[in-house]
Structure formats: structure tokens, C-alpha cells
C-alpha positions in Angstrom: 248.5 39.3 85.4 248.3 41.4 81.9 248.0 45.1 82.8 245.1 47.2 81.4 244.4 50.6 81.0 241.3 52.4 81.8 240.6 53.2 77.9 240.9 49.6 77.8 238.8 48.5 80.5 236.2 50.6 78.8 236.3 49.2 76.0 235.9 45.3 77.1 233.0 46.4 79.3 231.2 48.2 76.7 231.3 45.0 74.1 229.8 43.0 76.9 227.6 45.5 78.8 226.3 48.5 76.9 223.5 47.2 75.3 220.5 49.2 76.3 221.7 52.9 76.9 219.4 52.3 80.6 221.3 54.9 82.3 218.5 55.2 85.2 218.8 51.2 85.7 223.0 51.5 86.0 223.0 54.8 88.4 220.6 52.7 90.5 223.1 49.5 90.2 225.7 51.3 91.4 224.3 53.0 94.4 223.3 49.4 95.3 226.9 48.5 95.0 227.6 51.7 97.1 225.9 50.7 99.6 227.3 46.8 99.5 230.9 48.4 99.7 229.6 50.5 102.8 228.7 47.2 104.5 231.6 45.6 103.2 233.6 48.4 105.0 231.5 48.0 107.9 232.3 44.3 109.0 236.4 45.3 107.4 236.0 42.2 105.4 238.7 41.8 103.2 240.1 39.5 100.8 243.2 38.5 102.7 241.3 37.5 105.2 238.8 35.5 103.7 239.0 32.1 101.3 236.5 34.2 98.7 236.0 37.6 96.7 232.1 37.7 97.6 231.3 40.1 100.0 234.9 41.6 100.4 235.8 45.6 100.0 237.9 44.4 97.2 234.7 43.3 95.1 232.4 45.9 96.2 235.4 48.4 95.0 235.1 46.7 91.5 231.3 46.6 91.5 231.3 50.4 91.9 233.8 50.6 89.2 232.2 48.8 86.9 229.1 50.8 87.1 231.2 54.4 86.6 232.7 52.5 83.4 229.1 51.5 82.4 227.8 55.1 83.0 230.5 56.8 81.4 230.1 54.3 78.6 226.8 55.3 78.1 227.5 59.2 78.1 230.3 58.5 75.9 232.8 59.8 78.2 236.5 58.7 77.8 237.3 58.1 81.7 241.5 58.7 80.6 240.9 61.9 79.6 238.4 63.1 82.8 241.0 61.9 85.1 243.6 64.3 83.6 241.4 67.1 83.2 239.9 66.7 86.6 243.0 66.2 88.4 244.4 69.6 86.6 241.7 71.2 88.8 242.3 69.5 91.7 245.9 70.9 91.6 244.5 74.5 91.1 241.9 74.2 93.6 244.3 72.7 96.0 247.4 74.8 95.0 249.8 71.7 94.5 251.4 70.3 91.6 249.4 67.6 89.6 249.9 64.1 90.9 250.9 63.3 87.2 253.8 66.0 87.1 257.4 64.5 86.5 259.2 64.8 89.8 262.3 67.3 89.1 
């Protein structure tokens, strides 16, 4: 399986998805998805357990991400750079190191 980054991910959905700027439409999609990975969670149905994707935590965790991408698509936020700059206040708020600091 080819690895992907996030910029990239972005990307590929926004060619297929990203068509009609709907932003009210996609925040609703994904708190349906939300609440499909809360049910999912609910009955612990999981992929390794079952013959199928449908209905497992493992597709309800991509649904959701798929939305963020969308959204983000949409605001034209780079989802890379967030993480980095949110998890910088994370380690301040939290006084730790970043999870993205070089071990010494």
C-alpha cells in the first residue's frame, strides 16, 4: 500500500469533491458520520472482526476524515500546516515537548 501524506490526501479529495463551496451541507455530512462512528463504537464493530468495511469504526473514522479534508478544502486550509501549529500549542498548554520533537 503507497503511503500518502495529508497535503496529498487533500489534494485527491478536492479534484473529486470540492465542487460546490456547500460548507453548511459538508459540516452536516460529517456530524452524520459522527454520529455513525458513535454507533459504530457502540456495538465495538470492527473490521477484524467482520468479512466487510460497512458499518465498522474503521470506515466511520474515514467518513469523519473525509469531511474535515472537505471542510478544510473549502476554507482553504492546508491541514499539514494546522497540525504543526496546533500541536505547538498543545505542548505549551500542556507543558511537554511537541510530539514532533527529535528524541535527544
Amino acid at each position: 500500500m503507497e503511503k500518502i501524506t495529508i497535503s496529498d490526501l487533500q489534494t485527491l479529495i478536492k479534484n473529486i469533491d470540492h465542487k460546490n463551496n456547500a460548507i453548511d451541507k459538508y459540516f452536516y455530512k460529517l456530524t452524520e458520520e459522527v454520529g455513525e462512528l458513535a454507533k459504530a463504537i457502540r456495538k465495538d464493530k470492527r473490521l477484524k472482526n467482520s468479512d466487510t468495511i460497512k458499518g465498522t469504526v474503521e470506515e466511520e473514522l474515514y467518513d469523519v476524515f473525509y469531511y474535515v479534508i472537505c471542510l478544510a478544502n473549502m476554507y482553504d486550509i492546508s491541514l499539514e500546516e494546522c497540525m504543526f501549529l496546533k500541536e505547538e500549542l498543545n505542548a505549551e498548554k500542556y507543558d511537554r515537548k511537541s510530539i514532533f520533537d527529535k528524541e535527544d
